[in-house]
C-alpha positions in Angstrom: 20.5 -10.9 22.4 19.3 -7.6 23.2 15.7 -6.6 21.6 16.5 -3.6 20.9 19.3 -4.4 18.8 17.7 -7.0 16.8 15.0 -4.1 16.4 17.7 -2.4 14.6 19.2 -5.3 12.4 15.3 -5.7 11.4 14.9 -2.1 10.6 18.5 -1.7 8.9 16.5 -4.9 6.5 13.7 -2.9 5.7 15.3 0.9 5.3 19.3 -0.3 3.8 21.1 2.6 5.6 22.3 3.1 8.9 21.3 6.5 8.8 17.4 5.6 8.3 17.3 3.4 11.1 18.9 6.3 12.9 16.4 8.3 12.1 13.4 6.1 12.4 14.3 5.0 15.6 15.5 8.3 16.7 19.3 7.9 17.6 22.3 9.0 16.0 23.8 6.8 13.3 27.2 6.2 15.7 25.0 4.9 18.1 23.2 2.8 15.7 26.3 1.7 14.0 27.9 0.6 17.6 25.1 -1.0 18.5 25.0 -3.4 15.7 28.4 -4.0 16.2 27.5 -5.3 20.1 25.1 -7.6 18.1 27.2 -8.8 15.7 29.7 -9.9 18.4 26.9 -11.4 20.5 25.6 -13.5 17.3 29.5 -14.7 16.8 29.3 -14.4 13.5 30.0 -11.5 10.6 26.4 -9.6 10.1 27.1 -7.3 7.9 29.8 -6.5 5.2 30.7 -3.1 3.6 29.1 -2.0 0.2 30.5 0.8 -1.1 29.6 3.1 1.2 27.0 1.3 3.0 26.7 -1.8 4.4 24.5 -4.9 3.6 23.5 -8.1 5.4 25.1 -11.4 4.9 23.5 -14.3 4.3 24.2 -14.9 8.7 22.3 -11.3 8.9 19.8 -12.4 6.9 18.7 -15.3 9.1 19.3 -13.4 11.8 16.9 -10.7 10.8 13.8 -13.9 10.0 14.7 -14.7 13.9 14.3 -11.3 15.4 11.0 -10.9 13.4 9.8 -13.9 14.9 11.2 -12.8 18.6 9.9 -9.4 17.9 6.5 -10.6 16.7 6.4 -13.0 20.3 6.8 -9.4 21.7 4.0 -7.6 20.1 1.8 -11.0 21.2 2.7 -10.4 24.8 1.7 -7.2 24.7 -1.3 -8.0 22.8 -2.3 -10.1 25.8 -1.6 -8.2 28.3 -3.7 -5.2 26.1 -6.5 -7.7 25.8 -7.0 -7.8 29.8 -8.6 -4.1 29.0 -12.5 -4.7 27.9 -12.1 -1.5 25.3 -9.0 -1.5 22.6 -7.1 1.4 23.1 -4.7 3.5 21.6 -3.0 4.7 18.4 -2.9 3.5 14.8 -0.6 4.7 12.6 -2.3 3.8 8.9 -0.4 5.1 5.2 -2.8 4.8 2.5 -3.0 5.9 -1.5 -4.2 9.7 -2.4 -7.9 7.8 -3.7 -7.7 5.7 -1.0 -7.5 8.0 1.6 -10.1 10.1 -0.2 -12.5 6.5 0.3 -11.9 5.3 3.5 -9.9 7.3 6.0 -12.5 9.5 6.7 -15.1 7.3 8.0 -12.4 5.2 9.9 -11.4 8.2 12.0 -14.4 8.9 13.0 -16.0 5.3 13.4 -12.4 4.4 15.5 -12.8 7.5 17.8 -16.4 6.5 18.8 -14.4 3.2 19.9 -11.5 4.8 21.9 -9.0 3.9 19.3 -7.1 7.1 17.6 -6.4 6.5 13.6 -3.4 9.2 12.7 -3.7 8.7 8.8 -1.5 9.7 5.9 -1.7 9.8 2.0 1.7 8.4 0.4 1.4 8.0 -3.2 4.2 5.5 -3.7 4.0 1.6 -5.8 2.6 -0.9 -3.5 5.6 -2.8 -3.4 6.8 -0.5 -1.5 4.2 -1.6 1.5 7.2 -3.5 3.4 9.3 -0.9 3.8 6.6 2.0 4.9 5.5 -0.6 7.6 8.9 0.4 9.3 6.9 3.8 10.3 3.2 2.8 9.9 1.1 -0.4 11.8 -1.4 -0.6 8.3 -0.6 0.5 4.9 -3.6 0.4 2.4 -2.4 -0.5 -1.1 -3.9 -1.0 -4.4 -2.8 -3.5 -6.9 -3.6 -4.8 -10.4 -5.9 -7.2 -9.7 -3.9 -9.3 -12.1 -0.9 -8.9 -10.1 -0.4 -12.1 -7.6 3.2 -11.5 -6.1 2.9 -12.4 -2.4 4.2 -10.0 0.1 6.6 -12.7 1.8 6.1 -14.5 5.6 7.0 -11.2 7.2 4.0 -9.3 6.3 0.3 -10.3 5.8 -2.2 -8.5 3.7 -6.5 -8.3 4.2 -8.3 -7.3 0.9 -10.7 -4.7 1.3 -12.0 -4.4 -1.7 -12.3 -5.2 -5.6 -12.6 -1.8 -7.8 -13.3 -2.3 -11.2 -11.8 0.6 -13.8 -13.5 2.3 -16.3 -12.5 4.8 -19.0 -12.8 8.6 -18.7 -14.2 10.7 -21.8 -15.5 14.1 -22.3 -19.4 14.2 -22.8 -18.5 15.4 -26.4 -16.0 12.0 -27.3 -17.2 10.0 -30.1 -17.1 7.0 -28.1 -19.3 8.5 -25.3 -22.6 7.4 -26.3 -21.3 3.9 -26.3 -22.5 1.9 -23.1 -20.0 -0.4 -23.3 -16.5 -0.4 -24.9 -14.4 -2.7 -27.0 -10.5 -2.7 -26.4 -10.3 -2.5 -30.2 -12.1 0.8 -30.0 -9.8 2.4 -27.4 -6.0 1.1 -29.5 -5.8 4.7 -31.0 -6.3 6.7 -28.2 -4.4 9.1 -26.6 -4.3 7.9 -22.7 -3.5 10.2 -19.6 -1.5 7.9 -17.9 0.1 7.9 -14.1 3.7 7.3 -12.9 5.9 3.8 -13.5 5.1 1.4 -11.2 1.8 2.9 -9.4 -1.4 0.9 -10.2 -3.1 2.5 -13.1 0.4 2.1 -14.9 0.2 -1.7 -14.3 -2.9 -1.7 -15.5 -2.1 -0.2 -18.9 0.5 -3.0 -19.1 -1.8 -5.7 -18.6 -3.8 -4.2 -21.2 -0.3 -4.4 -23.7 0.4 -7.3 -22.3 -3.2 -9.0 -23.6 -3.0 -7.0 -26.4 0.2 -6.5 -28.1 -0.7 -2.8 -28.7 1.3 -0.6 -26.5 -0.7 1.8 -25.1 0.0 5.4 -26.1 0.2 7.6 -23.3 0.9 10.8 -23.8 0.7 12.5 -20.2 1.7 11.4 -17.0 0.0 12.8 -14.0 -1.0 10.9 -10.6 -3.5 13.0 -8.9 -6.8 11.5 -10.5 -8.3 15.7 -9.9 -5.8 16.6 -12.9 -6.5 13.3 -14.9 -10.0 15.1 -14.8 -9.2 18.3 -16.0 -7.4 16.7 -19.0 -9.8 14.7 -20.2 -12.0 17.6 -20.0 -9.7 19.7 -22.1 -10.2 16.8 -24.5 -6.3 16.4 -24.4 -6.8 12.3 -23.6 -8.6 9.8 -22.2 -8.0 8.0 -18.9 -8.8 5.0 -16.4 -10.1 5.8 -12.9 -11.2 3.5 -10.2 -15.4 3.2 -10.0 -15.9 4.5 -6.5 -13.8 8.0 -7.3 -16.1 10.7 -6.6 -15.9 13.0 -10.0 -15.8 16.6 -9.2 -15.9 17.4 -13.7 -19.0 15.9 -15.2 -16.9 13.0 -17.2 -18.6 9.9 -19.0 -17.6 6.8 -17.5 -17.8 3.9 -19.8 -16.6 0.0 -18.8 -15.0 -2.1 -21.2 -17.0 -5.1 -22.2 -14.4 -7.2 -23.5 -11.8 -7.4 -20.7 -12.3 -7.3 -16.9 -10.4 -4.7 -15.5 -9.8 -3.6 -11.5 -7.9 -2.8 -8.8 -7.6 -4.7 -5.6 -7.5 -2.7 -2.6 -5.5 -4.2 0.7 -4.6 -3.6 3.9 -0.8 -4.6 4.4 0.2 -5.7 8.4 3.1 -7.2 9.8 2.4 -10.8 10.5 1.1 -10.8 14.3 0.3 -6.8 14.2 -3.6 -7.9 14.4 -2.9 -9.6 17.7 -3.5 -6.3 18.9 -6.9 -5.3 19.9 -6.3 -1.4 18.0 -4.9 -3.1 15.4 -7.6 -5.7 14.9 -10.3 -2.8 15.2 -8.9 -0.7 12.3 -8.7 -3.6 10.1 -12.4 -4.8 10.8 -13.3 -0.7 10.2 -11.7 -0.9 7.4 -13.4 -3.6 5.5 -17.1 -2.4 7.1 -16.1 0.7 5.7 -14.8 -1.1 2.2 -17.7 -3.0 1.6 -20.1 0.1 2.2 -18.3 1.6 -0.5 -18.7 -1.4 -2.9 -22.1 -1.8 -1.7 -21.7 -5.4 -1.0 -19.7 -8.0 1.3 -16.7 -8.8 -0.1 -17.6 -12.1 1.0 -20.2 -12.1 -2.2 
């Protein structure tokens, strides 16, 4: 079986549409299409079946696609090798991360990277981590942060490095009753108005853990994901919020931790299993936690 085409049945996995592997692999979707079609009558065996107006993988397609990771990943090792023979890694990195997260670390990683001849071409999606597998179709890392109460395992495609743990505090305006407090109670915070994020990103998890524990719903009563306007509505008094410790402020905010319950985020760098056989590859990721723990001020070891 050609490569290529299992390249395709792979991506068709991760994207659902002809037309996006068309498009991340830069053909037309005919050819796409017609090339799946040589596969499927290479494999012997009915790939894929219409749905609606797509198509989806049978359960055949599905194995299928577990074997072209594997032959595709046996790929990427060979050329790992053969890019190890070089005594300098070399090359680009294509790395997604979070709007905070590229704020933290991206940065430093160009720079530190480019003194090692590797070239880090970085972007800031802000998009639910889950969403890790499929952005890996158009990036070699993606930097995520999680609840760190949320476990779910990214499957034995994809393997993740934790940079970092980033514990959460609340935001209040220097003139909040609860500011002079060093350290709050949960009980104190159930009838606040919250400035929350968007469903499914990581402070909104977070505020669902804290139901969850609870049984108070938290009352949020404005949605906004860039934490620079979180900061201008808490300093209109109009709420108060969580934000991640190591977020540089640019309002001068009160940050207060909660006593009672441990809260944080767990920040990760999300590969394809096999990705950090490559020397670039391997560089950015042990950047990346140098860079992380610097942050934290400790070894994430400790």
């Amino acid at each position: 079986m050609d490569a290529l085409r299992l390249r395709m049945l792979r991506e068709l996995a991760d994207h659902g549409t002809v037309a996006a592997v068309a498009d991340v692999l830069s053909m037309t979707p005919s050819a796409v299409s017609q090339q799946l079609k040589t596969l499927q009558r290479e494999a012997g065996v009915t790939l894929l079946e219409p749905d609606g107006r797509r198509v989806r993988l049978t359960d055949a397609g599905q194995v299928l696609v577990g074997h072209a990771e594997r032959v595709l990943a046996a790929l990427d090792l060979a050329q790992a090798d053969m890019d190890s023979y070089r005594t300098t890694a070399r090359g680009q990195v294509t790395v997604s991360f979070f709007p905070s997260g590229a704020a933290m670390l991206l940065a430093p990683l160009i720079v530190n990277t480019g003194g090692r001849g590797i070239e880090v071409i970085g972007r800031d999606i802000d998009v639910p981590a889950a969403r890790a597998p499929q952005q890996l179709a158009d990036f070699d890392v993606v930097v995520v942060h999680r609840d760190e109460r949320d476990g779910s395992a990214w499957g034995p495609r994809f393997t993740s490095t934790v940079l970092l743990r980033e514990p959460l505090d609340v935001l209040l305006p220097p003139q909040h009753p609860l500011a002079g407090t060093d350290r709050l109670r949960l009980s104190e915070l159930a009838d606040q108005d919250w400035i929350g994020v968007e469903g499914g990103l990581m402070v909104d998890d977070v505020f669902k853990s804290i139901a969850t524990l609870t049984g108070v719903p938290v009352r949020i009563t404005q949605r906004v994901n860039d934490f620079r306007v979180v900061e201008e509505l808490v300093a209109a008094g109009l709420g108060i919020a969580l934000m991640p410790r190591y977020v540089t402020l640019a309002r001068d905010l009160v940050r207060r931790p909660i006593g009672d319950i441990r809260l944080a985020r767990r920040v990760e760098a999300v590969t394809r299993v096999g990705a950090d056989a490559r020397p670039a590859i391997a560089l950015v990721l042990e950047e990346l936690r140098a860079i992380a723990a610097g942050v934290a001020g400790q070894s994430i070891s400790e």
